[in-house]
KEGUGU-822599 format. One record per residue (C-alpha): residue number from 0; residue in three letters; x, y, z. Coordinates in steps of 0.25 Angstrom, whole numbers, plus 5000, padded with zeros to 4 digits. Example, Ala and Ser with C-alpha at 12.3 -4.5 7.8 and 13.67 -1.06 7.14 Angstrom:
[0 'ala' [5049 4982 5031]]
[1 'ser' [5055 4996 5029]]
% end
This chain:
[0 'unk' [5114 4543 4776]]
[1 'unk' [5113 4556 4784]]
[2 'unk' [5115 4569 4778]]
[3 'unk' [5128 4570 4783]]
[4 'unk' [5133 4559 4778]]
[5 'unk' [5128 4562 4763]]
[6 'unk' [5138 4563 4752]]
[7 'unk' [5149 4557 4762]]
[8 'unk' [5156 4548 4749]]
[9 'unk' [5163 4562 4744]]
[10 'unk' [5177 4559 4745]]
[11 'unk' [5190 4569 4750]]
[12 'unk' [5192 4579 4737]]
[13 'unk' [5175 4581 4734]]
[14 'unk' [5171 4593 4734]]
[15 'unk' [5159 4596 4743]]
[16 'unk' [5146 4604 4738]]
[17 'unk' [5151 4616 4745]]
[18 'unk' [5163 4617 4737]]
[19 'unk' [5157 4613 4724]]
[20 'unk' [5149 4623 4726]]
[21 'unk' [5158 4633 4729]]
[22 'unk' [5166 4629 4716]]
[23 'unk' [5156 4632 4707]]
[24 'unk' [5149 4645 4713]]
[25 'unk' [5163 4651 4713]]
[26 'unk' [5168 4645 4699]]
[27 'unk' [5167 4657 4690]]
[28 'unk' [5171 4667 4702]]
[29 'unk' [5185 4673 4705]]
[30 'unk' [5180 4674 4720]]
[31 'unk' [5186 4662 4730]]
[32 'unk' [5176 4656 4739]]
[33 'unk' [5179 4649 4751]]
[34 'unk' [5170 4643 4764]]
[35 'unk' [5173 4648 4777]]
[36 'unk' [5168 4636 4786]]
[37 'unk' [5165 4641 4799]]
[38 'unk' [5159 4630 4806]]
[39 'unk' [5164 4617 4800]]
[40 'unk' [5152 4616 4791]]
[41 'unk' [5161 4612 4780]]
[42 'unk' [5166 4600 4787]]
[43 'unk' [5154 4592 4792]]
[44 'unk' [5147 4595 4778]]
[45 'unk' [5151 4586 4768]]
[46 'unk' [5145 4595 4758]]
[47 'unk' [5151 4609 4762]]
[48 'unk' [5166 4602 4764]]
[49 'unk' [5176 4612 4758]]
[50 'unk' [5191 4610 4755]]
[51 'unk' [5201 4620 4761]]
[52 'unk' [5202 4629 4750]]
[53 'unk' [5187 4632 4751]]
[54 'unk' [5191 4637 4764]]
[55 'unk' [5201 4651 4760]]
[56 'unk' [5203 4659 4747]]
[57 'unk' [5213 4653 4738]]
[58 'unk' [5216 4665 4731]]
[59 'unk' [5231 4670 4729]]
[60 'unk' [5228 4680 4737]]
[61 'unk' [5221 4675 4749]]
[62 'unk' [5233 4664 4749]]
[63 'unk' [5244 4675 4751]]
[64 'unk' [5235 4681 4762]]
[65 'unk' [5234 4666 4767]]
[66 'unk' [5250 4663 4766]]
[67 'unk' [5256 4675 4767]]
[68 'unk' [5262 4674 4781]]
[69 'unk' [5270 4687 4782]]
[70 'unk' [5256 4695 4781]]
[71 'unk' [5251 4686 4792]]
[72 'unk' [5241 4685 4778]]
[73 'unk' [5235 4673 4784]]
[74 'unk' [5231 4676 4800]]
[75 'unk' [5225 4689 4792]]
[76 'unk' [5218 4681 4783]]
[77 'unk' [5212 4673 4793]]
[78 'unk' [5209 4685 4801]]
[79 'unk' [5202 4688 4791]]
[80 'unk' [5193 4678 4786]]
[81 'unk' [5191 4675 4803]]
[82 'unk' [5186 4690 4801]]
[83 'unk' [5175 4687 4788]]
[84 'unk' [5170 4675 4798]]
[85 'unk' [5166 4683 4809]]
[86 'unk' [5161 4692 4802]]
[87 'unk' [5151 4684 4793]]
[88 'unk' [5147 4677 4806]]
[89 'unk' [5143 4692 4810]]
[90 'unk' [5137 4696 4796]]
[91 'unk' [5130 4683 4793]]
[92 'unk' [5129 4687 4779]]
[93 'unk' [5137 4688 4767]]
[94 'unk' [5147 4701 4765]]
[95 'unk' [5158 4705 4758]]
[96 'unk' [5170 4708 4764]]
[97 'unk' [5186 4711 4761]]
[98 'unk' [5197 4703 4767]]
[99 'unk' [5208 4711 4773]]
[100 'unk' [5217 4710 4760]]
[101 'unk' [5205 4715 4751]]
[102 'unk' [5200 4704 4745]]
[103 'unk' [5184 4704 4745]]
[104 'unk' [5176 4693 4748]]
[105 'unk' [5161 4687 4751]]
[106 'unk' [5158 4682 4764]]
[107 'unk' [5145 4674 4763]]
[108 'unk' [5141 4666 4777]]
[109 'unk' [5137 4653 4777]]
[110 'unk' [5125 4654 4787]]
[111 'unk' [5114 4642 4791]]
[112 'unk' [5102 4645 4802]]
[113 'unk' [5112 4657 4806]]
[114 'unk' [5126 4649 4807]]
[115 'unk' [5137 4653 4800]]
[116 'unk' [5143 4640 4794]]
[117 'unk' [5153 4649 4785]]
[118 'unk' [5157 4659 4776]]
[119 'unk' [5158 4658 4762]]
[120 'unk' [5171 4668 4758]]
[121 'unk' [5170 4672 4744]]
[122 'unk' [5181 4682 4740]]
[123 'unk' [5198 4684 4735]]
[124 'unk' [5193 4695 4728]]
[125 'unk' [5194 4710 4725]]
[126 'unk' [5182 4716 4723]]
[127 'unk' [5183 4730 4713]]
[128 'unk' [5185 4741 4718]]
[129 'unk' [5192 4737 4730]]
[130 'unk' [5206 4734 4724]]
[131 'unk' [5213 4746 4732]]
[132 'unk' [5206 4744 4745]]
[133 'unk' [5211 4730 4744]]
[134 'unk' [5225 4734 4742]]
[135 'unk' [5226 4745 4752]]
[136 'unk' [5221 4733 4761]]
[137 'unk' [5233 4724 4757]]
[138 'unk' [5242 4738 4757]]
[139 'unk' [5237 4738 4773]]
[140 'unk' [5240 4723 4775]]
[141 'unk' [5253 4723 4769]]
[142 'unk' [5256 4736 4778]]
[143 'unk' [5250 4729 4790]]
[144 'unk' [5260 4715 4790]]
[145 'unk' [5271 4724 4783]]
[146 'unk' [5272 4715 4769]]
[147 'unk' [5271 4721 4754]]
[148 'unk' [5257 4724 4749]]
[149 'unk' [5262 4718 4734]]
[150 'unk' [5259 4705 4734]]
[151 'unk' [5246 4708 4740]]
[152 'unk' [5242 4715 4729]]
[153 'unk' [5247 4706 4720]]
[154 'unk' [5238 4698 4724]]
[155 'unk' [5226 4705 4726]]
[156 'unk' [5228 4708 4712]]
[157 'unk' [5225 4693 4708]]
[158 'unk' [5211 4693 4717]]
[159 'unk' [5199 4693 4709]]
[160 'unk' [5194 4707 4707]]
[161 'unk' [5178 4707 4707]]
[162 'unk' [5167 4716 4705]]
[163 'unk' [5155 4718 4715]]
[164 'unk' [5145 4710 4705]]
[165 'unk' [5156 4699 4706]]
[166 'unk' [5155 4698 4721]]
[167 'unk' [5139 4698 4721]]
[168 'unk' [5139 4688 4711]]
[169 'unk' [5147 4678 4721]]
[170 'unk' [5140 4684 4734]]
[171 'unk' [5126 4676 4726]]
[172 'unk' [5134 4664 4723]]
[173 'unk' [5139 4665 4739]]
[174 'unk' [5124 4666 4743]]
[175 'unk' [5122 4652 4733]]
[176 'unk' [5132 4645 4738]]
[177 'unk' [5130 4649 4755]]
[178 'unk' [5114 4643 4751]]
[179 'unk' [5119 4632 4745]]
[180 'unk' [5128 4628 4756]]
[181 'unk' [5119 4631 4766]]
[182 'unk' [5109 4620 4760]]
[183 'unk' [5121 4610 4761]]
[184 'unk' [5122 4614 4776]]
[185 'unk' [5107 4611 4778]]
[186 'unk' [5108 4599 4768]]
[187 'unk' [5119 4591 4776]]
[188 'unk' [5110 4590 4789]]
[189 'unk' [5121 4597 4798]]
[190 'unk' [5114 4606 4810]]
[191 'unk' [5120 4619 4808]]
[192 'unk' [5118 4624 4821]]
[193 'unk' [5128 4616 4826]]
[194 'unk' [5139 4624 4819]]
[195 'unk' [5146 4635 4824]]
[196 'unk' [5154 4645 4817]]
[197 'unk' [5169 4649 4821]]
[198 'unk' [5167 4636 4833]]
[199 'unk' [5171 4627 4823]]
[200 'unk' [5180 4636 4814]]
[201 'unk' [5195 4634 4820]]
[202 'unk' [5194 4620 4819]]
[203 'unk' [5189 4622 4805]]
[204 'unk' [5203 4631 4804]]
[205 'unk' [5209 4618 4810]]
[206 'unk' [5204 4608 4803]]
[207 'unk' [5207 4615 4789]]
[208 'unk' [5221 4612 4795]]
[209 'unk' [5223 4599 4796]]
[210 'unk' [5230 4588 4788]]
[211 'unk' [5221 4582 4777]]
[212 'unk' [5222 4571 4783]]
[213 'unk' [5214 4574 4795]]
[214 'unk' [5203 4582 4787]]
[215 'unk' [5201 4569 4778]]
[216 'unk' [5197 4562 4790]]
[217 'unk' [5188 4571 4795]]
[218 'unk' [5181 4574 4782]]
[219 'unk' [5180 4558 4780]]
[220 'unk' [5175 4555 4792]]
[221 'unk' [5164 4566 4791]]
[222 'unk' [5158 4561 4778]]
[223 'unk' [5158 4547 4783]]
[224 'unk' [5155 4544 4798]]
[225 'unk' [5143 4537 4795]]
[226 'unk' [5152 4527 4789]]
[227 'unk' [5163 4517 4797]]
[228 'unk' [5175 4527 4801]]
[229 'unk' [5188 4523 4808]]
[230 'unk' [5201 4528 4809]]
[231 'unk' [5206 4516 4799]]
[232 'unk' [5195 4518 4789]]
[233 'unk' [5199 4536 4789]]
[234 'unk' [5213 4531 4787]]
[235 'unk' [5211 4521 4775]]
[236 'unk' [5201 4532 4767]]
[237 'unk' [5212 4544 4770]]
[238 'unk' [5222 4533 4766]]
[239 'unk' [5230 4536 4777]]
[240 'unk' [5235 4526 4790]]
[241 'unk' [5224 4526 4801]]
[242 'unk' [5235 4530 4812]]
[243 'unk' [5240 4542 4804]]
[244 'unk' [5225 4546 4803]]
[245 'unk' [5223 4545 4817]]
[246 'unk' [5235 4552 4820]]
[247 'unk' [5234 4564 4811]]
[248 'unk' [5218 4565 4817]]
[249 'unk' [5221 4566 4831]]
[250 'unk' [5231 4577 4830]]
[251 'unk' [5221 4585 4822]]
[252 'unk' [5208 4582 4829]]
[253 'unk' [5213 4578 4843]]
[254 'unk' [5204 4565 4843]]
[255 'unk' [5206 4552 4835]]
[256 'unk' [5201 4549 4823]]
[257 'unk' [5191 4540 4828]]
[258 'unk' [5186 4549 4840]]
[259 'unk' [5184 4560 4829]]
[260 'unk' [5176 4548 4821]]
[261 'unk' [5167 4547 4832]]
[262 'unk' [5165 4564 4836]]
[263 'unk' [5162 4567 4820]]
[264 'unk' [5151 4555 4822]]
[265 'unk' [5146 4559 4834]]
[266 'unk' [5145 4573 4831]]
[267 'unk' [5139 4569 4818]]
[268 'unk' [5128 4561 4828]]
[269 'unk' [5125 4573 4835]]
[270 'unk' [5123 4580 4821]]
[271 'unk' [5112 4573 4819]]
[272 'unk' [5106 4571 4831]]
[273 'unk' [5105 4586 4832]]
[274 'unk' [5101 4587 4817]]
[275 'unk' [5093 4575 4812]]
[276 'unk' [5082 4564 4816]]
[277 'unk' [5089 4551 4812]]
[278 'unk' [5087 4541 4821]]
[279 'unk' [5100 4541 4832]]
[280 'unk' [5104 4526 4827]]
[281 'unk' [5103 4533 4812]]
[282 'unk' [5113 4544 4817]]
[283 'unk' [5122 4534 4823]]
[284 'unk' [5122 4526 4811]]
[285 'unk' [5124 4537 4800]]
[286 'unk' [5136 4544 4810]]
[287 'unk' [5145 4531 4809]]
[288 'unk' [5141 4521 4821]]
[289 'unk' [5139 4507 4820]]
[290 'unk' [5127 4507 4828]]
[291 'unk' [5117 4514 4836]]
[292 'unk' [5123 4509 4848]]
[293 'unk' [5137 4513 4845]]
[294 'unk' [5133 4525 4842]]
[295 'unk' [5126 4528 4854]]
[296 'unk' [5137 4524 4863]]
[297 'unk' [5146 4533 4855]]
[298 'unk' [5137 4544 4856]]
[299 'unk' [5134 4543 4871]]
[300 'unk' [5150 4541 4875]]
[301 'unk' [5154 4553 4868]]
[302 'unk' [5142 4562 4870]]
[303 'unk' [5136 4558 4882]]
[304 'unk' [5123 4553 4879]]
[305 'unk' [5117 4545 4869]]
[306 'unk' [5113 4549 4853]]
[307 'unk' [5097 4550 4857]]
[308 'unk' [5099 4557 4870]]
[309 'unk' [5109 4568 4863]]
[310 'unk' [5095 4571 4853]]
[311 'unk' [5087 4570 4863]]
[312 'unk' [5094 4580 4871]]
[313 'unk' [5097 4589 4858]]
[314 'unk' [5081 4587 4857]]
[315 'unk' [5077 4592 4872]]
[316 'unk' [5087 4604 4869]]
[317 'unk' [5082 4609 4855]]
% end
């Protein structure tokens, strides 16, 4: 079994190591924590596989910045966290920083061999001795898109009031958990310089998007392409019909469910001929094709020459 097929059994609803370990560095806090993924990390990493909530705040606050249409609260918020992104790609290291309604929050990169994978965002918090700063800035933004400031207020009232020993006490846990992932990372077998921040992250946005149905498929077919995969066999463990599957995949993906079958095993063959020194009829075997023949022909038709010629050519290169 290769590493990246490793733990594949889980099923729909079990939470990943990443999120248990989330859970229970943050179980006595009053601070949310949440995984910017900013190159898709999450998804091919069984380990690492977060559900949407582990991808905003879910305080009552940050949801009426989120739903508040009027306020445009939510292109705001996105300007926003866009905004954190950038600049931890610039930093590189952890900071903390203030959101534009004043809430406080730690921003802790997630850096391996110089790439930034993501941003652990630790925050929904009012830090002590910034309360009034924090409602001049909501008095401003209530000024600025013409609403009342009360509800605002209101609300910031709820958030978590903390002292500066309280935010250095979760920094260190931050520091645990970003070494912890990291070993995961490393662990899975994945060759991180392959991924590319902000390249991958509006089809993250994207794909967040989309009907259950068509992430369920996805995250089946990725933990099992060493296994025998059809369209029909996808349909009966999402216990749906096969033509409805094939027909809400395509208007998501733009390629069948079967093409994208074949693009996740092949880019899962390349993968591994860039990152490991199995034998090319082991990497065809453990990426779901029947035989080292079929996966040859496969591999040639779609990328132009055969599996041994693309590691010979990767090995010429490097």
């Amino acid at each position: 079994m290769s590493r990246e097929t490793v733990g594949s059994s889980a099923k729909p609803g079990d939470p990943s190591i990443l999120q248990q370990l989330m859970d229970v560095l943050m179980a006595d806090s009053r601070f949310s924590l949440r995984f910017e993924d900013l190159s898709g990390i999450c998804q091919d990493i069984e380990t690492l596989h977060l559900p949407a909530v582990y991808h905003s705040h879910n305080s009552s606050f940050c949801e009426l910045a989120r739903i508040d249409k009027r306020d445009q609260g939510r292109s705001r918020c996105q300007r926003n966290r866009d905004a954190i992104n950038r600049l931890a790609a610039r930093r590189r290291e952890p900071f903390i920083g203030r959101c534009h309604l004043g809430l406080t929050e730690i921003v802790y990169p997630l850096l391996i061999d110089g790439i930034l994978l993501g941003v652990f965002l630790c925050g929904s918090v009012v830090l002590r001795g910034t309360e009034e700063s924090s409602r001049e800035r909501i008095r401003r933004h209530a000024i600025r898109t013409g609403t009342c400031p009360s509800r605002w207020l209101e609300a910031l009232g709820d958030c978590p009031h903390v002292t500066q020993t309280e935010l250095s006490g979760v920094m260190s846990r931050l520091e645990v958990l970003a070494r912890i992932t990291k070993t995961l990372v490393q662990a899975s077998g994945y060759p991180i310089r392959n991924y590319r921040p902000y390249a991958s992250q509006r089809v993250m946005e994207k794909r967040r998007q989309q009907p259950a149905i068509v992430r369920m498929a996805r995250w089946h077919i990725a933990r099992h392409l060493n296994e025998p995969l059809t369209v029909r066999i996808v349909a009966e463990w999402m216990r749906c019909h096969p033509d409805y599957l094939s027909r809400k995949f395509k208007e998501c993906e733009g390629i069948s469910l079967h093409e994208y079958i074949i693009h996740a095993r092949l880019n899962r063959a390349r993968q591994m001929l860039r990152s490991s020194d199995c034998d090319v009829g082991q990497i065809g075997f453990e990426t779901g094709f029947r035989s080292h023949s079929h996966f040859t022909k496969v591999f040639r038709l779609h990328v132009g020459m055969t599996p041994s010629d693309y590691r010979d050519q990767l090995a010429s290169v490097g």
